[in-house]
C-alpha positions in Angstrom: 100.1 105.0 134.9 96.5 105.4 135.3 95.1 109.5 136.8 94.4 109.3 140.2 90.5 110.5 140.9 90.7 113.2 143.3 90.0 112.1 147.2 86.9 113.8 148.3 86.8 114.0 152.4 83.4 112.8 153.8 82.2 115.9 156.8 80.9 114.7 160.0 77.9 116.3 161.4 78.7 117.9 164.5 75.7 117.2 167.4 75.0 121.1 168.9 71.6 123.3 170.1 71.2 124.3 166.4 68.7 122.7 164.0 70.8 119.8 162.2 72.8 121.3 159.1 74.1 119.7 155.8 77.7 119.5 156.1 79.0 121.8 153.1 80.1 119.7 149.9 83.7 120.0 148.4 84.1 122.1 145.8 83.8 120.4 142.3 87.0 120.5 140.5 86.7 122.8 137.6 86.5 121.7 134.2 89.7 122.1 132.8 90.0 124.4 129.6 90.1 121.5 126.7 86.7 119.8 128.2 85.0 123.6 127.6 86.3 124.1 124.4 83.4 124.4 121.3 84.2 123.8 117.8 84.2 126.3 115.0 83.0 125.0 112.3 83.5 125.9 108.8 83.1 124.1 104.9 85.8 121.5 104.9 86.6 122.3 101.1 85.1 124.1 98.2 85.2 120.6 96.2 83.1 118.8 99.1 79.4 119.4 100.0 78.9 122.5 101.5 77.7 120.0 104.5 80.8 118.3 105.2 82.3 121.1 107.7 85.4 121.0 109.9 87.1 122.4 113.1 90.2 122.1 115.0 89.9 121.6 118.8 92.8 121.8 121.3 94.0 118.2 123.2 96.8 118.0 125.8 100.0 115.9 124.8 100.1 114.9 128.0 97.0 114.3 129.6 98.8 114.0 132.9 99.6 117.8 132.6 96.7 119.5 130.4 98.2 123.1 131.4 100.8 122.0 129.2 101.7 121.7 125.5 98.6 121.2 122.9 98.1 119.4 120.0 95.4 120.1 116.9 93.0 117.5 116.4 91.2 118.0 113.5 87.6 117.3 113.2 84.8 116.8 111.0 81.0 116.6 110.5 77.8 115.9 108.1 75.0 116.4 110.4 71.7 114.8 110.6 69.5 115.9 107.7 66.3 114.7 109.9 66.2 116.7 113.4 63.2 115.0 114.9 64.9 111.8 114.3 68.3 112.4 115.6 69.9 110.6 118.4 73.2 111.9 118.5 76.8 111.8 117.5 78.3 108.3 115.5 82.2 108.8 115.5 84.4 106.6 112.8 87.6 105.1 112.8 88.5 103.1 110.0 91.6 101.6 111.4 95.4 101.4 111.1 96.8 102.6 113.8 97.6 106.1 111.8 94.6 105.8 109.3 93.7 109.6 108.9 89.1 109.5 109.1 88.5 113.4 108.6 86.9 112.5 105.2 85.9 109.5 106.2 81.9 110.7 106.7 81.7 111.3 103.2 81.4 107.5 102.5 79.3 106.7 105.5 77.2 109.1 104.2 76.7 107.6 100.9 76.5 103.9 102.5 74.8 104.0 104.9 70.8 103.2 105.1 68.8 106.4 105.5 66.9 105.2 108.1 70.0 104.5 110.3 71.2 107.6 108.9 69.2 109.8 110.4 70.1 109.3 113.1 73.4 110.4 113.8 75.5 113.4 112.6 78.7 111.5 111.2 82.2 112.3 112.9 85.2 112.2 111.5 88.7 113.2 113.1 92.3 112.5 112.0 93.9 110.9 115.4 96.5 112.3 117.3 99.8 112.7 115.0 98.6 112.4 111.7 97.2 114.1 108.7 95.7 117.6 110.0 96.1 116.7 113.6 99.7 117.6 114.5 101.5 114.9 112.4 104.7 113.4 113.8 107.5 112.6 111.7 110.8 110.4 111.1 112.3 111.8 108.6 112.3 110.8 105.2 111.9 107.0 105.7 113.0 104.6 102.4 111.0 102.0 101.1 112.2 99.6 103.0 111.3 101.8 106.3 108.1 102.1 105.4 107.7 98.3 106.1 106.7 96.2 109.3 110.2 93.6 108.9 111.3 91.2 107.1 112.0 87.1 107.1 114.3 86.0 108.9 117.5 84.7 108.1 120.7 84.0 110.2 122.8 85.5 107.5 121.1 88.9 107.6 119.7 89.5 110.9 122.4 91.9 112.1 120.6 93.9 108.6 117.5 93.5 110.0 118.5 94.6 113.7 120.3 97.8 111.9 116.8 98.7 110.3 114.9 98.4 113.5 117.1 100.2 115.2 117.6 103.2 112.4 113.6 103.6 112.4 113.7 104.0 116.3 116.3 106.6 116.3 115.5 108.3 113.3 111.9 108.8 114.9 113.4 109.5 118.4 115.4 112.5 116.7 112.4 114.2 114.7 109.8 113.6 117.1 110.3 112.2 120.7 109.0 114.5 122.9 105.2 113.8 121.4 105.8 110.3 120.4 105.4 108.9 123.8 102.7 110.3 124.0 101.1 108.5 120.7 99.0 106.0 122.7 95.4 104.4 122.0 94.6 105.6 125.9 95.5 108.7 124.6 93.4 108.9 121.4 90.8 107.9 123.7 90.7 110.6 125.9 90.8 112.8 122.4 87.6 111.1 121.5 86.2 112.4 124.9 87.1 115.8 123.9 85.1 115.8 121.0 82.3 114.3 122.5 82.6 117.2 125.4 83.2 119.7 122.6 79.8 118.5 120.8 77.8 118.8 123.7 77.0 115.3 123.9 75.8 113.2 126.7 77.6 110.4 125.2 79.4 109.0 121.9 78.3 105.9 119.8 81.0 104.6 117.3 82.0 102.8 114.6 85.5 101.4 114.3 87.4 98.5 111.8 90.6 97.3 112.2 92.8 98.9 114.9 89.3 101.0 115.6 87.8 98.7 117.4 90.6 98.3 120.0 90.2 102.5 120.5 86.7 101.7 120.7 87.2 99.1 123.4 89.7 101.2 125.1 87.1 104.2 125.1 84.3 102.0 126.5 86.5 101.2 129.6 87.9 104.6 130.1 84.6 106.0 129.8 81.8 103.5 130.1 79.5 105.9 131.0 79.7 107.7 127.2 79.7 104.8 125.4 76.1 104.6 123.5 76.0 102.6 120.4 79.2 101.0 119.9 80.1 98.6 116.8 83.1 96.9 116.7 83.9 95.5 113.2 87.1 93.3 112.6 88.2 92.9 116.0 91.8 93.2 117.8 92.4 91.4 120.8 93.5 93.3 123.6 95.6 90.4 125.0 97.7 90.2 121.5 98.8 93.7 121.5 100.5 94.6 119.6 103.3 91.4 118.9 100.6 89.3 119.1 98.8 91.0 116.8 101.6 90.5 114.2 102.2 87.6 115.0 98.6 86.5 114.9 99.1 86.8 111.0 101.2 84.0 111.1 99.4 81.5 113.0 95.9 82.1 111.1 97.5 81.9 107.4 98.0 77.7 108.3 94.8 77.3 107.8 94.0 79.8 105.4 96.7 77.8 103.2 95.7 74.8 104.1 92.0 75.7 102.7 93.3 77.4 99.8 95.8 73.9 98.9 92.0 72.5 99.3 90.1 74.8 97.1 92.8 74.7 94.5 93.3 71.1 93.9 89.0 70.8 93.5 89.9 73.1 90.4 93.1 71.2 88.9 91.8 71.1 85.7 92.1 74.8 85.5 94.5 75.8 87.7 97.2 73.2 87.1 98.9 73.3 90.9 97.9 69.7 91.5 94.7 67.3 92.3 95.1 67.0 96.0 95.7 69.2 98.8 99.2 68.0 99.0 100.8 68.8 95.3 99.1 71.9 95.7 101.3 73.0 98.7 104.2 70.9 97.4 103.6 73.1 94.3 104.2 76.1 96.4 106.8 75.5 98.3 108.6 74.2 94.9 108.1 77.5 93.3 109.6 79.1 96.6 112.6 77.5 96.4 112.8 78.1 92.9 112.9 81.9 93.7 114.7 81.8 96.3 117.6 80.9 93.9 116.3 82.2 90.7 113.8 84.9 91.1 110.9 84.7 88.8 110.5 88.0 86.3 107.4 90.0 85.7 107.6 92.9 83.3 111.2 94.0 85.4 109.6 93.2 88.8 112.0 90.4 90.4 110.1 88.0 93.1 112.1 85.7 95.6 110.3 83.0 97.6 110.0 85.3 100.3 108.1 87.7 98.1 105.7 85.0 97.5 105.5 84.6 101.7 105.4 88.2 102.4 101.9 89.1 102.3 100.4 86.1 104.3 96.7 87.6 103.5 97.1 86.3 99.9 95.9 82.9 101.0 93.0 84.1 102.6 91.3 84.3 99.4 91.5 80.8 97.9 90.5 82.5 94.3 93.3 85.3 94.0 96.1 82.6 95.6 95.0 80.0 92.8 95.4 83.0 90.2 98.7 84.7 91.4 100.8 81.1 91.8 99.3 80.4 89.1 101.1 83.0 87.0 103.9 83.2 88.9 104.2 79.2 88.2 103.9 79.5 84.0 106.7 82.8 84.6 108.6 80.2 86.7 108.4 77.8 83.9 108.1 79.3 80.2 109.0 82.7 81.0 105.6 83.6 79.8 102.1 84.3 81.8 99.6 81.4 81.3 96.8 81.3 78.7 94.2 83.6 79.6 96.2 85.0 82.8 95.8 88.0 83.7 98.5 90.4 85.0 96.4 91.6 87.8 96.9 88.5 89.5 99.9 89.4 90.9 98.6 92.2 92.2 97.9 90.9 95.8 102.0 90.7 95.7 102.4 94.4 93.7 100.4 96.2 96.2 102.7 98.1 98.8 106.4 97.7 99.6 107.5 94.3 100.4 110.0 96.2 102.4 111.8 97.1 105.6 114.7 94.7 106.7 116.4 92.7 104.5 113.9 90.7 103.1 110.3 92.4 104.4 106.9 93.0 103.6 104.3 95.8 104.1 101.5 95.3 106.7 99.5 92.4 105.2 96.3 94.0 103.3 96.6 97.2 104.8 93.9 99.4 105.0 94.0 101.1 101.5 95.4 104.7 102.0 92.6 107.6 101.4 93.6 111.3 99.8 94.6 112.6 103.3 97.0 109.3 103.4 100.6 111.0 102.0 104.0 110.6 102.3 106.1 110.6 106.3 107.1 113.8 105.5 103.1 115.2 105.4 102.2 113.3 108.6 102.1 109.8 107.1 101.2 106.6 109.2 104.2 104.6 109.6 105.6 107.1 112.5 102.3 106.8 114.6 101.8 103.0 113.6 105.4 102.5 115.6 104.3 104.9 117.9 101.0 103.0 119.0 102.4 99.5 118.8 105.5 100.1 120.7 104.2 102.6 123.2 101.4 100.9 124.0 102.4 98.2 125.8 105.9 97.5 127.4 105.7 93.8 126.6 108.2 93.9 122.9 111.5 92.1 123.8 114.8 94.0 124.7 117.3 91.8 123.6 117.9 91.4 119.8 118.7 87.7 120.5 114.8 86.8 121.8 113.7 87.7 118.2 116.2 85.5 116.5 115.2 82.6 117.9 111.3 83.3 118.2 111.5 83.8 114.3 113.6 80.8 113.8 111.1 78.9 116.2 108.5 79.8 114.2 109.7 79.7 110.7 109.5 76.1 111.4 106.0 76.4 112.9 104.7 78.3 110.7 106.3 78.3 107.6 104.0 80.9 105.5 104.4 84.2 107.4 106.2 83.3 111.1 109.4 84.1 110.8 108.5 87.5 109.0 106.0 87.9 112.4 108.2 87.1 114.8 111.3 89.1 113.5 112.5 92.0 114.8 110.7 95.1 114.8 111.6 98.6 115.8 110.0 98.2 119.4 112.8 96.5 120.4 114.3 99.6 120.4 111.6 102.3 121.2 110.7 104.2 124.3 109.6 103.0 127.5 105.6 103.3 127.1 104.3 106.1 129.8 101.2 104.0 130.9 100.4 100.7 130.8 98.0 99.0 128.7 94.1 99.3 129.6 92.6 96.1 131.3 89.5 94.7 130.3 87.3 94.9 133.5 84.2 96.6 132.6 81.6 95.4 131.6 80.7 96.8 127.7 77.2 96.0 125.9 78.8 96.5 122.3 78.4 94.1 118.8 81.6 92.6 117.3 80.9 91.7 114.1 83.9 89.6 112.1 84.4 87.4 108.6 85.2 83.9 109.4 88.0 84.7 106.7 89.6 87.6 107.9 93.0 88.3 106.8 94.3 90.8 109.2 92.3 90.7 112.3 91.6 86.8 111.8 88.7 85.1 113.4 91.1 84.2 116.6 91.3 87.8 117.2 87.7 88.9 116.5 87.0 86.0 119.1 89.6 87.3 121.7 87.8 90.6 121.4 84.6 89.4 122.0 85.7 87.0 124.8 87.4 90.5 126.7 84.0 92.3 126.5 82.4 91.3 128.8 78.2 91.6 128.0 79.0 92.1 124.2 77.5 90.2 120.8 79.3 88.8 118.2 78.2 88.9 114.7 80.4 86.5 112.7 79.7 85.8 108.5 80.8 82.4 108.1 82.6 82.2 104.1 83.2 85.7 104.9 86.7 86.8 103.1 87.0 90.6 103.0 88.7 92.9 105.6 86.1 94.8 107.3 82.3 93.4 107.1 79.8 96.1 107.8 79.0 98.4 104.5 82.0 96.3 102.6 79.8 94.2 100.7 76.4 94.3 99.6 75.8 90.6 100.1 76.9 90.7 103.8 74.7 88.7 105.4 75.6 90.6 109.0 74.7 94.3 107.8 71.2 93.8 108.9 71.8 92.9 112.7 74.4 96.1 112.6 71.7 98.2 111.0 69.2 97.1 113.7 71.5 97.3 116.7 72.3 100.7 115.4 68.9 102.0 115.3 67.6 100.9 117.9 70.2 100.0 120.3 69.0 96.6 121.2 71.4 94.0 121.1 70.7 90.3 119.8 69.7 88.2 122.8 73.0 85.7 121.6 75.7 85.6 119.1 74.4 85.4 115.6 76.3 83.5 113.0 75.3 84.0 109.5 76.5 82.5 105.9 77.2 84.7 103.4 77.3 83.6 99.6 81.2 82.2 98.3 82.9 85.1 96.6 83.4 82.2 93.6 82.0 78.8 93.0 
């Protein structure tokens, strides 16, 4: 529930003989302890620049009772090299939710232009409950816990209601007096620590993936801090966080159906068919197929829900032609194509297709860092379950209501929705402590989003710029990548981010740009 701002009782003037008196104010409330707290900073490492320092402040676990127990949040910092031109503070988040970002300024400082650059010190913190910053934990978790669920299937749902319900009790048992308190309104209120604990006036920020709904929280918690704020690869506050999953499922249609598209221009090589139609009819064949034979890759087994699991695939018309068609000559001859190459299975390789009976990872997750480790060293699948079922109390109670959304939609939308709409551990997590934040204020920040997004699709992006009231979208038409601003050096929307960070103006209107194709 939101804090209730203190009542301050307005004093009447009382008429007498004596000259006319200001009534006496009432007394400011003091600034509590973690709001007065200064960093100590020190070098991060003795294999980093002496520049990149650190510091661990104090946050509340409950903000509803800061007297109470504290949490680390560790911090870091590479400062402005040019004083004279130096603006202030530029906090990153690169995502997840339970991304670890202390390092994080160590590529920002290499990417970004100077002249941007010096502008900001460069903030980096690892977020409530992971990495240096009082990690939670669920226990060991197996590989297939370490997923986000699997497709559905009548035969093994009560499997896949088993895992669910395993990852919520085994996290409930190790950790559940913070984990309710593992909220993006929370992390908020953290990133208003630091900016207290820095001295600043106010914060700008940079955040991808997951970031940019913190970001949007912060700016309506706190819209008087929020300077500078870039938004890149948006999440729509009305999806989370089913939505959001589920989201993956509606925006891979057309993603196949522009891949089928792509691929049958480039029949000659590719061999999957000459028109949109064999293409797909291609796929789905070669589905089947695994599904009862798997297809073999040097001891690797894939079913035709392998092949489904990482919807994100077909985003990028190029590495679907390449992987299906490998898998299709393995299918076939036992043997890769001429001139395949074995990496093209690596969209399918990367991460456990895990959790469930037959799951998958989170589609094209955020590549893990150094400070990314195993559950037992604060990893990110305990705060990832902790953020999108404590968030929001809209996740279903009732096992059924998944079963037949993920049959529903396994007929709706046959690449990912019945691995979207299956059951997730939510179902069986703690009641959320607050409810979401609403979208009400009004928040002069750039969006900037690829048309081809695989993870935060364009629908998304859109849904984020739509709840931000007074912000600018940047959108790269052909672009395919995960993240736009400083991920490619032919991003045609770097420039209007470059600008809007040095200067702070924003475009007078949405700008839509065209970057290059990633392959002819």
């Amino acid at each position: 529930m939101k804090r209730l701002a203190p009542l301050l009782a307005t004093v009447g003037l009382v008429a007498t003989s004596l000259p006319l008196l200001t009534a006496p104010q009432a007394a400011a409330a003091p600034t509590p302890a973690h709001m007065r707290q200064k960093p100590d900073w020190h070098r991060c490492s003795p294999d980093q620049p002496a520049a990149y320092e650190c510091a661990t402040l104090k946050v509340p676990l409950d903000y509803q009772h800061p007297e109470g127990r504290m949490l680390d949040l560790a911090i870091s910092r590479i400062k402005s090299e040019n004083p004279g031109k130096r603006r202030g503070v530029l906090l990153f988040n690169p995502g997840g939710p339970g991304t670890p970002a202390l390092h994080r300024p160590l590529a920002l400082d290499a990417q970004m232009p100077k002249d941007v650059r010096d502008q900001y010190d460069l903030i980096g913190f690892d977020p409530r409950g992971v990495g240096r910053s009082s990690p939670i934990t669920c226990g060991p978790l197996s590989r297939e816990e370490e997923g986000v669920g699997g497709a559905y299937r009548p035969e093994t749902f009560a499997s896949d209601v088993a895992w669910a319900r395993a990852i919520a009790d085994k996290c409930r048992e190790k950790s559940g007096d913070v984990i309710p308190y593992i909220t993006t309104r929370n992390t908020a209120r953290d990133l208003d620590v630091i900016r207290a604990a820095l001295g600043e006036r106010k914060i700008s920020y940079l955040g991808y993936s997951y970031g940019t709904y913190l970001g949007a929280v912060y700016s309506q918690m706190f819209p008087q801090r929020a300077d500078r704020f870039v938004l890149d690869s948006g999440v729509d506050p009305q999806r989370i966080w089913r939505g959001m999953i589920q989201v993956w499922a509606t925006e891979a249609e057309p993603a196949f159906a522009r891949w089928t598209r792509w691929a049958a221009e480039r029949s000659e090589h590719y061999g999957l068919g000459a028109t949109p139609e064999e293409v797909s009819a291609t796929f789905w064949r070669l589905v089947e197929r695994a599904d009862r034979d798997p297809i073999v890759d040097n001891g690797q087994k894939y079913t035709g829900d392998d092949l489904r699991a990482d919807p994100s695939l077909f985003f990028s018309p190029y590495g679907a032609s390449a992987a299906i068609r490998y898998l299709k000559s393995l299918a076939e001859t036992g043997r890769p194509p001429a001139g395949g190459e074995a990496q093209a299975l690596n969209p399918l390789r990367t991460g456990p297709r895990a959790g469930g009976a037959n799951a998958s990872a989170a589609p094209g997750a955020w590549a893990p860092g150094p400070a990314e480790a195993s559950d037992a060293e604060g990893g990110a699948t305990p705060v990832y379950w902790s953020v999108v079922c404590g968030d929001t109390d809209s996740w279903p109670r009732d096992p059924e209501q998944y079963a037949r959304d993920a049959a529903r939609d396994k007929v709706k939308y046959p690449v990912y929705g019945d691995f979207a709409s299956n059951i997730k551990p939510c179902a069986f997590w703690q009641r959320p402590v607050e409810a979401p934040t609403p979208m009400k204020t009004r928040a002069d920040v750039l969006t900037v989003q690829n048309e081809w997004d695989p993870i935060t699709p364009l629908a998304s992006g859109q849904g984020l710029h739509k709840a931000l009231r007074g912000s600018r979208m940047v959108l790269a038409l052909n672009g395919e990548k995960h993240g736009v601003y400083l991920s490619d050096p032919a991003s045609c929307a770097d420039a209007t981010v470059n600008a809007y960070l040095g200067t702070g103006r924003l475009p007078a209107a949405d700008v839509t740009c065209q970057d290059p194709p990633r392959f002819p």
